[in-house]
One Martini backbone bead per residue (centre of mass of N, CA, C, O) as a GRO file, in nm:
protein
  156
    1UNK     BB    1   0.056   0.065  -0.018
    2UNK     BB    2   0.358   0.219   0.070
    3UNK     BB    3   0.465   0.181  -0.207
    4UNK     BB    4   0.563   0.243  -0.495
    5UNK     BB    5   0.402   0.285  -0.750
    6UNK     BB    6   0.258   0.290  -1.122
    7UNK     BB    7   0.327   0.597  -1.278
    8UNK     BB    8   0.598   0.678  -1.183
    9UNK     BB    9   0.588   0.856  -0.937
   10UNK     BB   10   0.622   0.951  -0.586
   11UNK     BB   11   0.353   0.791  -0.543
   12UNK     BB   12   0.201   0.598  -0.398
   13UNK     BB   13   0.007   0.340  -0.447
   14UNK     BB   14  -0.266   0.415  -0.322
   15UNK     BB   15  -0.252   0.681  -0.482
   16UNK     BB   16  -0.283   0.570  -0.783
   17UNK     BB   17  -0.550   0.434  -0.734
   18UNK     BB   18  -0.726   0.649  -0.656
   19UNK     BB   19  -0.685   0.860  -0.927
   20UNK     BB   20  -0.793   0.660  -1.111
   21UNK     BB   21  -1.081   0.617  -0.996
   22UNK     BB   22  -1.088   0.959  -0.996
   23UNK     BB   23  -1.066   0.934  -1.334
   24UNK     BB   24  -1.299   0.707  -1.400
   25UNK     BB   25  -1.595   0.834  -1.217
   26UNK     BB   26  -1.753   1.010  -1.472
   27UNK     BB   27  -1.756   0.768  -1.674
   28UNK     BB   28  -1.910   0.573  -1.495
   29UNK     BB   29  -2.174   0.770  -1.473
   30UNK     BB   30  -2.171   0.809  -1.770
   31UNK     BB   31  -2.336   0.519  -1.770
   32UNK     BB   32  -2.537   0.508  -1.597
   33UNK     BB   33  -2.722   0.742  -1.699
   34UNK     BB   34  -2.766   0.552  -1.960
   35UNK     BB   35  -2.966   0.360  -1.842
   36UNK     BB   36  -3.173   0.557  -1.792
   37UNK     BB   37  -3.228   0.668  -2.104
   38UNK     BB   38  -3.306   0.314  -2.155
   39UNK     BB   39  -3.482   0.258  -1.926
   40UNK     BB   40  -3.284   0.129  -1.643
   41UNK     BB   41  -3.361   0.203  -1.335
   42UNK     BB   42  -3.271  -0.013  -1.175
   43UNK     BB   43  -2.993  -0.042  -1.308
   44UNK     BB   44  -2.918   0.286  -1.214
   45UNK     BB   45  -2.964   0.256  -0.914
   46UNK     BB   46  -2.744  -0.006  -0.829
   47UNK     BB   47  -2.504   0.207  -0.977
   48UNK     BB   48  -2.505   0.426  -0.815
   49UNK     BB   49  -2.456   0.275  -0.541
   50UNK     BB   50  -2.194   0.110  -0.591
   51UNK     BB   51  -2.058   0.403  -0.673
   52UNK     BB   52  -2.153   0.525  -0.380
   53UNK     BB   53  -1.961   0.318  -0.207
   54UNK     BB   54  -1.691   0.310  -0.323
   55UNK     BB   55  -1.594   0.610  -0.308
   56UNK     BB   56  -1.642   0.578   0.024
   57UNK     BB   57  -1.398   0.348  -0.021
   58UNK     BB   58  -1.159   0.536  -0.125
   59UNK     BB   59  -1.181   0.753   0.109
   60UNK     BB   60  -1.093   0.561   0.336
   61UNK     BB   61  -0.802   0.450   0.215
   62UNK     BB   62  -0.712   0.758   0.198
   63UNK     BB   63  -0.707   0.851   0.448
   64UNK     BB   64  -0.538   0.640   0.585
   65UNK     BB   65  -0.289   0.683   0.413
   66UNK     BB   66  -0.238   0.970   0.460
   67UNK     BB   67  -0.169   0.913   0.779
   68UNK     BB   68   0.036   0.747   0.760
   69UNK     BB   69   0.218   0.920   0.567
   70UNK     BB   70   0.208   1.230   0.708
   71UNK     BB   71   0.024   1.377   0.463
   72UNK     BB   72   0.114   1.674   0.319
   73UNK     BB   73   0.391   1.749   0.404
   74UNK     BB   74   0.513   1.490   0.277
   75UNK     BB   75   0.403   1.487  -0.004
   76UNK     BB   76   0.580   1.794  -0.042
   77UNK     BB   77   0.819   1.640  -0.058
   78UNK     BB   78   0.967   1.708  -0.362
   79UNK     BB   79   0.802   1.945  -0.458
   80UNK     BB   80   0.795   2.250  -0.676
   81UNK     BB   81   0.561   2.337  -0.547
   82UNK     BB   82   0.408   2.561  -0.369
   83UNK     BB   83   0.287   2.528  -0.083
   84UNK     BB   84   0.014   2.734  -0.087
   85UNK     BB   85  -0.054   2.646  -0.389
   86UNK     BB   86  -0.127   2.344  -0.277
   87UNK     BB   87  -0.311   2.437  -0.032
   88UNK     BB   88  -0.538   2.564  -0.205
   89UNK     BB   89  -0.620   2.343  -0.365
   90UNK     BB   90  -0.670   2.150  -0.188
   91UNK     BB   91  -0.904   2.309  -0.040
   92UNK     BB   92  -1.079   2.304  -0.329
   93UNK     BB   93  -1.120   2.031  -0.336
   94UNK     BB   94  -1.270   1.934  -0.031
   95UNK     BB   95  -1.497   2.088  -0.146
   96UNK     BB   96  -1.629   1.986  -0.349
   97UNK     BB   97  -1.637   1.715  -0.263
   98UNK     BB   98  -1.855   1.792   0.005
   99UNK     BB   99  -2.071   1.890  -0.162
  100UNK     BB  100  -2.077   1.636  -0.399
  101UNK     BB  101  -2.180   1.443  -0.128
  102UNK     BB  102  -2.418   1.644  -0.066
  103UNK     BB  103  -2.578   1.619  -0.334
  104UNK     BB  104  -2.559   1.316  -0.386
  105UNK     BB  105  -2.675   1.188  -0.106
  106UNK     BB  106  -2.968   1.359  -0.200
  107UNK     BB  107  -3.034   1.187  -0.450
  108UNK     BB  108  -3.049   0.921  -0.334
  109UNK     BB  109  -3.250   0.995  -0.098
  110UNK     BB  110  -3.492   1.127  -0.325
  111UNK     BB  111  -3.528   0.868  -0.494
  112UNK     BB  112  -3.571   0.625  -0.270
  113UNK     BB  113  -3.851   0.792  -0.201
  114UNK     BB  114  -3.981   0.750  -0.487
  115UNK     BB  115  -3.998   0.449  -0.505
  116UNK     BB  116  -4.155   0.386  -0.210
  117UNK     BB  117  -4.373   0.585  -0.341
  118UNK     BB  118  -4.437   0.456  -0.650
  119UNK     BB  119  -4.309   0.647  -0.836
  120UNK     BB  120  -4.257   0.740  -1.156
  121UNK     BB  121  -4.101   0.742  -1.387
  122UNK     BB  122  -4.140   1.088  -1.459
  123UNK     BB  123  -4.226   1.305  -1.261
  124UNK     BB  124  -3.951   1.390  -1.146
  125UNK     BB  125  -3.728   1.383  -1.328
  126UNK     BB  126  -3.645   1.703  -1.367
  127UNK     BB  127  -3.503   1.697  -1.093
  128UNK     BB  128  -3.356   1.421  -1.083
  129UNK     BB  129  -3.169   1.564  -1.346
  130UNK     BB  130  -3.070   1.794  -1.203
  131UNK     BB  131  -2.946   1.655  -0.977
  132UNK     BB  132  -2.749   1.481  -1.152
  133UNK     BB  133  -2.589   1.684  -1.291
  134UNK     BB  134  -2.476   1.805  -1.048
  135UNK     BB  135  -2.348   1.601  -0.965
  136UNK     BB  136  -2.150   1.511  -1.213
  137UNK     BB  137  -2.026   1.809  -1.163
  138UNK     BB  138  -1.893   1.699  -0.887
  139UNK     BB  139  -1.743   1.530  -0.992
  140UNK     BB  140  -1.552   1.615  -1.254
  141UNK     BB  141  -1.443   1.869  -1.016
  142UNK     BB  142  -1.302   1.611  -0.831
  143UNK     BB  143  -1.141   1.474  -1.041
  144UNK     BB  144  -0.979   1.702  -1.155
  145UNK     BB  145  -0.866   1.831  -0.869
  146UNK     BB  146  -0.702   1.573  -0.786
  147UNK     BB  147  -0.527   1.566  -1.043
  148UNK     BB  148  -0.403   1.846  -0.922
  149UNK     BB  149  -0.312   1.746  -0.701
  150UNK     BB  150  -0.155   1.550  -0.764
  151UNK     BB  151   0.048   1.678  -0.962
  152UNK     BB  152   0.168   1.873  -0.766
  153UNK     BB  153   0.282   1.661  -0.566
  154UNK     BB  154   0.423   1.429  -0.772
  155UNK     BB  155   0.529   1.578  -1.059
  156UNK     BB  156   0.631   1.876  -1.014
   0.00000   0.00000   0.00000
């Protein structure tokens, strides 16, 4: 886990593999979607929830490593971007995602209770795509924000 990478970078494995996930969960997400576009409705709930499961246990291993290597600092040891703008960009990135986490959580348990009182897909739609559009804009933008945070801390 705290082993060097396999991305080249001086990133341990753990956060390689995390990076990974936080770059291709956009494309995830942009799968389960379409899911539901072909009226696939049970299979876009399974699939939204098992991604919803899947990040959170993704974001506890990251913190894990996080902790034990030493945090920002550590990390920060061998980088030559200024401090002080790695640490404001991880401060956007951490906004947006704990944002895009309640944004998220309010999405899948607006959804679920309306599955649950038998609402018929397309009653609530219109709110429910836009509900899913923000979710997807702050993965999106949580993807971005990690990769630009990986790079500043690793590669740069």
């Amino acid at each position: 886990m705290f082993e060097a990478g396999f991305l080249g970078t001086r990133a341990p494995l753990f956060m390689d593999i995390v990076t990974i996930i936080v770059a291709l969960l956009p494309f995830l997400i942009l799968g389960a979607i379409s899911l539901a576009k072909r009226k696939l409705y049970n299979l876009h709930a399974t699939v939204q929830k098992i991604l919803f499961i899947v990040s959170v246990i993704v974001v506890v291993y990251f913190e894990y490593g996080v902790r034990n290597v030493g945090g920002f600092d550590a990390f920060m040891e061998g980088s030559s971007t200024p401090k002080g703008y790695a640490f404001w960009v991880l401060i956007f990135h951490i906004a947006i995602a704990v944002v895009t986490l309640g944004i998220w959580i309010n999405t899948l348990l607006r959804a679920k209770r309306d599955r649950r009182m038998n609402v018929l897909p397309g009653m609530y739609s219109i709110s429910h795509k836009k509900a899913g559009m923000r979710t997807f804009t702050g993965i999106v933008l949580t993807s971005v924000t990690g990769i630009w945070v990986y790079y500043l801390l690793f590669v740069n």
